[in-house]
Backbone bond lengths (Angstrom), bond angles and torsions (degrees), N, CA, C in turn:
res aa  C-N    CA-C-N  psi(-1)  N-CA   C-N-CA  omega(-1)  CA-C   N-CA-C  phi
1 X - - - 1.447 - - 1.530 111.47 -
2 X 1.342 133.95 -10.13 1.171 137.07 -164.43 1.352 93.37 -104.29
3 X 1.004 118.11 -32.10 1.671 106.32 -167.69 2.100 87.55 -79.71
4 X 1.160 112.19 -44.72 1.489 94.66 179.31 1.356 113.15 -44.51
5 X 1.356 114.07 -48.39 1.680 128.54 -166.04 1.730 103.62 -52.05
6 X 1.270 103.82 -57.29 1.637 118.74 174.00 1.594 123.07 -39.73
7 X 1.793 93.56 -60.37 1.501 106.72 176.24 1.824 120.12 -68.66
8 X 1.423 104.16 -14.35 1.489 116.78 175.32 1.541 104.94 -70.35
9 X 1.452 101.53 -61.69 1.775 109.03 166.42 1.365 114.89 -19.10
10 X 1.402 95.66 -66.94 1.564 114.96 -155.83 1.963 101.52 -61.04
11 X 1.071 122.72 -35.35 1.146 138.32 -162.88 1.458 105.08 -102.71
12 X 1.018 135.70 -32.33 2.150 132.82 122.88 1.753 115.71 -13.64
13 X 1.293 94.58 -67.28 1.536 120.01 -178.34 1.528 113.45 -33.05
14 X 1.676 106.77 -78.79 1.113 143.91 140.88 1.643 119.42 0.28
15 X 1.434 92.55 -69.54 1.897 108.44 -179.58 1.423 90.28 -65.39
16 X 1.195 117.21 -65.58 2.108 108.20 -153.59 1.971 93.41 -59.27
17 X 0.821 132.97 -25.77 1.681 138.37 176.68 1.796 105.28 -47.23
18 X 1.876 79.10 -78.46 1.601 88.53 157.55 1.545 145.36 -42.68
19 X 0.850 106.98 -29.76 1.586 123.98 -177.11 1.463 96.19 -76.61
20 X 1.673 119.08 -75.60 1.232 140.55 169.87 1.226 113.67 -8.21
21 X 1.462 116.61 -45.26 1.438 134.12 -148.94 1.792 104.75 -97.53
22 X 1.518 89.50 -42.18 1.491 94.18 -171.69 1.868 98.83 -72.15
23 X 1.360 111.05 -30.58 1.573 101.47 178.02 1.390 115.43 -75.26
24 X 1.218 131.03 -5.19 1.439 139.34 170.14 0.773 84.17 -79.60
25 X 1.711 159.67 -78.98 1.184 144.20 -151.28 1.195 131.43 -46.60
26 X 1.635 88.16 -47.55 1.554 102.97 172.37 1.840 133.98 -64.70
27 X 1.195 95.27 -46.58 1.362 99.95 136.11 1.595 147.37 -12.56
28 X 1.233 93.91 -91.37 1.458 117.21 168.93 1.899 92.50 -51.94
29 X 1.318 120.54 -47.80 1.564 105.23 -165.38 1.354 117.70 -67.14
30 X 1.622 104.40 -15.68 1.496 119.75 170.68 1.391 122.09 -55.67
31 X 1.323 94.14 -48.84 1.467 105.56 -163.05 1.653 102.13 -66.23
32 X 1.663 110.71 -50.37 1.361 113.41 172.49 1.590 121.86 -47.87
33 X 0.951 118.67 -28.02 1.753 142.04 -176.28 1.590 94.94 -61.58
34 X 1.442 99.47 -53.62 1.708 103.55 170.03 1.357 122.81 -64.66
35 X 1.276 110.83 -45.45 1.571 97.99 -178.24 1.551 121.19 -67.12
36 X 1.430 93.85 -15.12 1.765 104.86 -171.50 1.429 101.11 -80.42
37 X 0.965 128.22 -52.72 1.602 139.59 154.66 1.622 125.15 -23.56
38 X 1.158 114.94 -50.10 1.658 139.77 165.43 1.863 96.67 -68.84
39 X 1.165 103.56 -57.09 1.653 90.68 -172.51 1.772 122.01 -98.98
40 X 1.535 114.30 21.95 0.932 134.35 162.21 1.670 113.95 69.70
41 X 1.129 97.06 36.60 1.327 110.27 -167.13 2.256 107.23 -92.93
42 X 1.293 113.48 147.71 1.442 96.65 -174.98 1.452 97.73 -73.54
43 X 1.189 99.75 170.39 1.682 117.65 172.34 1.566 112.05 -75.67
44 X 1.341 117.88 -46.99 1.801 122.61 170.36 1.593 110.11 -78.83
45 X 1.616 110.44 114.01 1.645 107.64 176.12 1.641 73.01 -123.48
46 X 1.477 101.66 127.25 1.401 123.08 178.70 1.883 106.80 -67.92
47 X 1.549 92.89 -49.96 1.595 114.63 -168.86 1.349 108.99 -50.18
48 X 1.631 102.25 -63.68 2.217 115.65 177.73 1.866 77.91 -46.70
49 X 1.249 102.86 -71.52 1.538 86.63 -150.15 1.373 133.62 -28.67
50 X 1.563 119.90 -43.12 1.758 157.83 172.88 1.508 85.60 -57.95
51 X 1.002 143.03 -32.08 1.513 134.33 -152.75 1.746 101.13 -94.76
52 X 1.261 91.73 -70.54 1.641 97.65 152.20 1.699 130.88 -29.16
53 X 1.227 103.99 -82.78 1.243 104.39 164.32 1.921 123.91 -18.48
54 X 1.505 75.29 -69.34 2.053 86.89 -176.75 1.150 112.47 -59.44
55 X 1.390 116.01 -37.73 1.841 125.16 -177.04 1.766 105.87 -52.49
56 X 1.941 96.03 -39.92 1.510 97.03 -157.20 1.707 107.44 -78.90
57 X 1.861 111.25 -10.56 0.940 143.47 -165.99 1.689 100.33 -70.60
58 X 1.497 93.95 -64.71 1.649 112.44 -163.26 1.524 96.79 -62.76
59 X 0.856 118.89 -20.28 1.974 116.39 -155.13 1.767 96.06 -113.45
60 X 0.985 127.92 -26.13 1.353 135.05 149.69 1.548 115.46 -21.75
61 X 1.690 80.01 -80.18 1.654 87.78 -169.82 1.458 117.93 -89.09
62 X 1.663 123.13 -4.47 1.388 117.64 133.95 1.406 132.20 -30.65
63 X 1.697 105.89 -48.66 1.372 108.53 172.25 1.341 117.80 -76.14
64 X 1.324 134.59 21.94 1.521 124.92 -138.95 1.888 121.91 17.57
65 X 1.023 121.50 66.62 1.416 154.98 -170.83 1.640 110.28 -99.48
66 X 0.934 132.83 107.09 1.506 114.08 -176.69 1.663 93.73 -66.61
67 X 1.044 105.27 144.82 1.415 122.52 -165.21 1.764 106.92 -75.45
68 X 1.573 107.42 -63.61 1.731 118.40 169.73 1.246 109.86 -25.88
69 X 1.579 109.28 -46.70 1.867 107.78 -150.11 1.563 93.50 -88.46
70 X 1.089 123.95 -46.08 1.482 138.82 140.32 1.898 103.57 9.56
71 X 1.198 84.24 -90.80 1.541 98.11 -175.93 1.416 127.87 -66.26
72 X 1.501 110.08 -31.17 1.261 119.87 149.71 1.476 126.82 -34.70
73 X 1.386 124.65 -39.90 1.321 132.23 -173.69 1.412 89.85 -91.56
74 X 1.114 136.10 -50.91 1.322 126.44 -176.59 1.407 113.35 -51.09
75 X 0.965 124.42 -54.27 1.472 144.51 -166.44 2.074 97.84 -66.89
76 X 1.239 120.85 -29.96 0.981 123.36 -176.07 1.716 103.44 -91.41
77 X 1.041 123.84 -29.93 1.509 136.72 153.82 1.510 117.71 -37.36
78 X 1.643 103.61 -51.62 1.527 100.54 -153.67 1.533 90.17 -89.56
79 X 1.279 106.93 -28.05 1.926 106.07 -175.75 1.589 99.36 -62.08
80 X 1.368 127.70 -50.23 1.167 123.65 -175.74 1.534 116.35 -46.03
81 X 1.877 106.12 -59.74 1.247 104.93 -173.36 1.378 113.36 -59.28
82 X 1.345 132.80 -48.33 1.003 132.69 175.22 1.558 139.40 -42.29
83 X 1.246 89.86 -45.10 1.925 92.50 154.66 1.992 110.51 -78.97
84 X 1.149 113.95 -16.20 1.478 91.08 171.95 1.593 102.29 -70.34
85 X 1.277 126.72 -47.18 1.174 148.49 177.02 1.998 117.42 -31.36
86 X 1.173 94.58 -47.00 1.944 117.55 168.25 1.291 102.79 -72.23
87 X 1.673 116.11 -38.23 1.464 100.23 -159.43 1.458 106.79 -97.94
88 X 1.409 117.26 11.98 1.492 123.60 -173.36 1.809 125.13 65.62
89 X 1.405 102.86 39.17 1.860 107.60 -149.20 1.594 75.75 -138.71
């Protein structure tokens, strides 16, 4: 039971990293939201998006990553940022 207790830790650890990471992202996507805004650019670029996606795709299954679920989180990323992005937040 301790080694569960340990490996639970470890996988706590892990999440706040994760989390951390995804709000740096978010962030940073803010800031871009602004520059796109200043240079009149739309908020949905289909293409970056596809680029992303595939990047998050290719490096997935580098990691042995199932690739779908992979992109799934991505894809749930970009929908997020993107409505912060419309809503000016």
């Amino acid at each position: 039971m301790d080694d569960v207790k340990r490996l639970r830790k470890d996988i706590d650890r892990i999440d706040e990293k994760f989390i951390g990471l995804i709000g740096e992202r978010l962030r940073i996507a803010g800031r871009i939201a602004a520059a796109k805004k200043k240079l009149g650019l739309p908020i949905r670029q289909p293409l970056r998006e596809k680029e992303v996606l595939s990047r998050a795709a290719r490096i997935a299954k580098s990691k042995g990553i199932d690739e779908k679920f992979t992109v799934s989180i991505f894809r749930a990323i970009i929908s997020h940022t993107r409505k912060k992005e419309k809503n000016g937040k």
